[in-house]
C-alpha positions in Angstrom: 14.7 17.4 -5.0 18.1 16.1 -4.7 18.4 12.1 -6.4 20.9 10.5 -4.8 23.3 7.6 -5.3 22.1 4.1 -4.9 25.0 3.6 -2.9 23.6 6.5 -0.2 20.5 5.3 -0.2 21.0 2.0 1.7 18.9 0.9 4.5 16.7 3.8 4.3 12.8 3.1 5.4 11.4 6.1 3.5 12.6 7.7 0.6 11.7 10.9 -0.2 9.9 11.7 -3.6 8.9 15.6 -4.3 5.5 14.3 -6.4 5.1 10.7 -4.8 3.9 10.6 -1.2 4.6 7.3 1.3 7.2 6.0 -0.4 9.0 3.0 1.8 11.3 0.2 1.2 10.1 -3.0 3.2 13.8 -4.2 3.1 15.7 -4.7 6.4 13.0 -6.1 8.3 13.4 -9.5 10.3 11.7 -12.9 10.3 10.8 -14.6 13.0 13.5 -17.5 12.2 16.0 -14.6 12.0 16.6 -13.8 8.0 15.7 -10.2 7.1 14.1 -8.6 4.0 16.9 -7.8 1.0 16.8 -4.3 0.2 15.9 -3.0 -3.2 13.3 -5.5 -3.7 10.7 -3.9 -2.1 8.8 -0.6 -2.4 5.3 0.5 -0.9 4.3 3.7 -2.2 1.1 5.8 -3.0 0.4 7.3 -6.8 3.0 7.6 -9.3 0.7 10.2 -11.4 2.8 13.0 -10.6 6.0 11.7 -10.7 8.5 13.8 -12.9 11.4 12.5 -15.3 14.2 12.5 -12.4 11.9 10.4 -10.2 11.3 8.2 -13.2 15.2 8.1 -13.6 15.8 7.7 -9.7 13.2 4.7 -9.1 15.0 2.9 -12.6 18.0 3.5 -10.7 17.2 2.3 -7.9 16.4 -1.0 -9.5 12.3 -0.9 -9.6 11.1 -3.1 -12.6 7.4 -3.8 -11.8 4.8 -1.0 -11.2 2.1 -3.1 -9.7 -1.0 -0.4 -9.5 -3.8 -1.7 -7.3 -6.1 1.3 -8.2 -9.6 1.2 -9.9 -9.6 1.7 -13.7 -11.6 5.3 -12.7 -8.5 6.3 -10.5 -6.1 5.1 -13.8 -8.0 7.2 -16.0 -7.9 9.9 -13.5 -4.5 10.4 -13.1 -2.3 7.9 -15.0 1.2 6.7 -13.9 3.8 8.4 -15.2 6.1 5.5 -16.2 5.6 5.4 -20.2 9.0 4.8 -21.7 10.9 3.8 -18.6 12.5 0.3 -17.1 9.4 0.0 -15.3 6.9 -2.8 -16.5 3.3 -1.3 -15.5 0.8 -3.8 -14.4 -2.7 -3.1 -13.5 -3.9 -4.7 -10.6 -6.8 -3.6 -9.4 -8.0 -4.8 -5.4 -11.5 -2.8 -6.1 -13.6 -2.0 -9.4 -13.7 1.4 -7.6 -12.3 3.7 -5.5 -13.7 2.1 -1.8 -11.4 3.7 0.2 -12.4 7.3 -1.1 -8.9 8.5 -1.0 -9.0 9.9 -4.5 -12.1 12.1 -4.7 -12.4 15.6 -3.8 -13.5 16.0 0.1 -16.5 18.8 -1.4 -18.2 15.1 -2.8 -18.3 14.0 0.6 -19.6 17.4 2.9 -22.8 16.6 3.4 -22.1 12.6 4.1 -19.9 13.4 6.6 -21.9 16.5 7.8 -24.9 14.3 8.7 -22.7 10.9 9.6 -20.5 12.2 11.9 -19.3 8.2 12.3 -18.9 7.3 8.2 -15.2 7.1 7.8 -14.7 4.6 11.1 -17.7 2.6 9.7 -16.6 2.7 6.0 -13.1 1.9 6.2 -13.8 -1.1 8.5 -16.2 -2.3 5.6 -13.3 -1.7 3.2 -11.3 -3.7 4.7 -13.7 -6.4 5.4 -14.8 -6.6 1.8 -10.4 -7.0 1.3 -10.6 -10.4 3.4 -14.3 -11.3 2.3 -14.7 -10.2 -1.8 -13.4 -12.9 -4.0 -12.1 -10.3 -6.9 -9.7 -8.7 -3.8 -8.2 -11.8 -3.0 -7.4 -12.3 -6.6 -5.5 -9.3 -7.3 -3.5 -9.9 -3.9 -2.6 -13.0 -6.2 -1.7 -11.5 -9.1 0.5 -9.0 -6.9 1.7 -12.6 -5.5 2.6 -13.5 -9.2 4.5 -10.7 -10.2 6.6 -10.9 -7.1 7.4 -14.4 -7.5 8.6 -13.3 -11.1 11.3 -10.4 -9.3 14.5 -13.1 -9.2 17.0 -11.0 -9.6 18.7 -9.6 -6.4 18.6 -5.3 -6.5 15.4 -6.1 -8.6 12.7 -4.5 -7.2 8.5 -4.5 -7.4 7.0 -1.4 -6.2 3.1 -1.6 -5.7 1.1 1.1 -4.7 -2.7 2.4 -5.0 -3.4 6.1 -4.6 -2.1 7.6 -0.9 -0.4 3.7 -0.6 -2.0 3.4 2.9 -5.0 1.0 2.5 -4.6 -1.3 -0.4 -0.6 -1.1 -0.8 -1.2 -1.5 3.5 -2.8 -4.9 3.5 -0.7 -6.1 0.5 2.2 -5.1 2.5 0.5 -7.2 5.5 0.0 -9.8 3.6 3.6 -10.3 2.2 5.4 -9.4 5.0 3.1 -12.5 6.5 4.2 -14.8 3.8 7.8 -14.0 4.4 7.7 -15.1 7.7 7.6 -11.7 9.5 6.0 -11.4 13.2 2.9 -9.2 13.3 4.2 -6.4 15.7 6.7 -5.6 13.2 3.7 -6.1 10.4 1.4 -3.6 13.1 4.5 -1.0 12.8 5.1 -1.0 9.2 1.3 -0.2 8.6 0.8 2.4 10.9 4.1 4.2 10.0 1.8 6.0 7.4 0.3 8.3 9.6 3.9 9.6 10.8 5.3 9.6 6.9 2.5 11.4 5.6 1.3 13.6 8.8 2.0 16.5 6.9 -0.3 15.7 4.2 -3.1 14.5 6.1 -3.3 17.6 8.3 -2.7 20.0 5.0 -5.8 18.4 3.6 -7.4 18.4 6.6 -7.0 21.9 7.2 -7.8 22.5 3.4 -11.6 21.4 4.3 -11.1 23.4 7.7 -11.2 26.6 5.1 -13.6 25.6 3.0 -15.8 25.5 5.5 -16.3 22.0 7.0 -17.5 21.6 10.3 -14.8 20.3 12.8 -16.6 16.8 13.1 -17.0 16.9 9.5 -13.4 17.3 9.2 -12.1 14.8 11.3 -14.6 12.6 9.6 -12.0 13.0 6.8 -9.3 12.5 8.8 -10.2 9.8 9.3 -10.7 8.5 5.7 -7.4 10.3 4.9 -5.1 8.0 7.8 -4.8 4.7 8.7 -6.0 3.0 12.1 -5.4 -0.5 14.0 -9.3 -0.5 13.7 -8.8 -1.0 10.4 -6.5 -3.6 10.1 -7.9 -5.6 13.2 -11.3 -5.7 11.2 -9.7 -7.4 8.5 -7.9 -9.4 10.5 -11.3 -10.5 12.3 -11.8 -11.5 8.9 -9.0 -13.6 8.1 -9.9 -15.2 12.0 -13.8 -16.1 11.1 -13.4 -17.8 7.8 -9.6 -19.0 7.5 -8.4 -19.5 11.3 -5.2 -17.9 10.8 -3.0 -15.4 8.4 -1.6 -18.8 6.9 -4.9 -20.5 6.1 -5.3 -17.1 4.5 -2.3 -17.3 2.0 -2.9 -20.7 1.2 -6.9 -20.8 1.0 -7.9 -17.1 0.3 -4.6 -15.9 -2.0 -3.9 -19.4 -3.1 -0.5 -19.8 -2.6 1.1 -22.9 -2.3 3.7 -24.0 0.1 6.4 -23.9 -2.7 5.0 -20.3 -4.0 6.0 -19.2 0.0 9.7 -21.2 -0.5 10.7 -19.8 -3.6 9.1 -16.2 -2.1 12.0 -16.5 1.1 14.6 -17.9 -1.4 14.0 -14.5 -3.7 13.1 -11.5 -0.8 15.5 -13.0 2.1 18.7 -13.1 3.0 
């Protein structure tokens, strides 16, 4: 891999990491009262385990500070991130006690679950992101992410966050502060579901991985499923947000307790 200057990397939605996969900048994007996001403040991205010393180099260059890891203290201990040493202050944030979305485990644990269920990844990643909306210790580590971004002051200061493949967790964080900043929820719909086009490749290499070993083809898109993301997905937590808050604002304010001044200073830091 080829790092490239800050400079050249302006305005670019995904940037492309050899051992870090969905990696996406959230700057650029407008409001609904016509601002847009800053760039480099910012970054979505799945596991930084495998990350080597240039892309340690390149993300400190690009102006990350705050490595805000949403996974389960199971998925740290798994495969740590590989930012010891570096400009970036690691934070452990985690949205589950586990793994709920199953991205990190091998697909062999899950043959015979989704030999006989042929339904289990639709079903189980709507409950996931139910239990998001609904599950008091998920709400509060969408507030601590909230925290840490209200502590990112400096323009070309950026927060990455992430969680393993940076589709399900990182996704609704990314919903949730796109909200906050005031942007509309087509563009919010969009920048969710650009994971399946960013990581297509990986999804289908995975998918064809379990193909080989044997899975059936039901079985395998059962996995698919589990390995993408979906509007089904997202709608369910939404549903969520509907039944017990009324709206995605009641939801900041009442579910993530943030205040109204916690959503000024948020524009005054991340807009233009």
């Amino acid at each position: 891999m080829q790092i490239k200057g800050r400079e050249i990397m302006e305005n670019k939605r995904v940037i492309d990491l050899d051992n870090a996969d969905n990696v996406r900048e959230l700057g650029g994007y407008q409001t609904m009262d016509g601002h847009h996001i800053k760039w480099h403040k910012l970054l979505r991205s799945g596991s930084l385990g495998f990350i080597n010393d240039r892309e340690v180099q390149f993300l400190e260059d690009y102006g990350v500070r705050y490595d805000v890891d949403l996974r389960s203290a199971q998925e740290v201990k798994d495969v740590k991130d590989l930012v010891d040493g570096s400009k970036l202050h690691y934070i452990f944030d985690p949205v589950f006690n586990e793994d709920r979305t199953d991205n990190s485990q091998d697909p062999e644990e899950f043959h015979q679950l989704v030999e006989e269920h042929p339904e289990y990844g639709m079903q189980h990643m709507e409950e996931v992101y139910r239990q998001m909306i609904t599950q008091a210790p998920c709400r509060k580590a969408f507030h601590k992410l909230f925290m840490v971004l209200l502590e990112n002051k400096i323009d070309g200061q950026s927060v990455l966050f992430h969680c393993t493949a940076g589709k399900d967790r990182t996704g609704m964080s990314a919903v949730f502060i796109l909200a906050a900043l005031g942007v509309d929820m087509e563009t919010i719909r969009k920048d969710y579901i650009l994971t399946n086009d960013v990581v297509k490749d990986v999804i289908e290499r995975k998918v064809q991985e379990v193909r080989t070993a044997g899975f059936s083809e039901h079985a395998a898109n059962n996995l698919k499923t589990l390995y993408s993301v979906n509007m089904v997905f997202l709608d369910a937590a939404l549903e969520e947000i509907t039944k017990h808050y009324g709206n995605m604002q009641n939801f900041l304010h009442d579910g993530l307790d943030l205040t109204d001044e916690d959503i000024d200073k948020l524009k005054t830091y991340y807009l233009d």
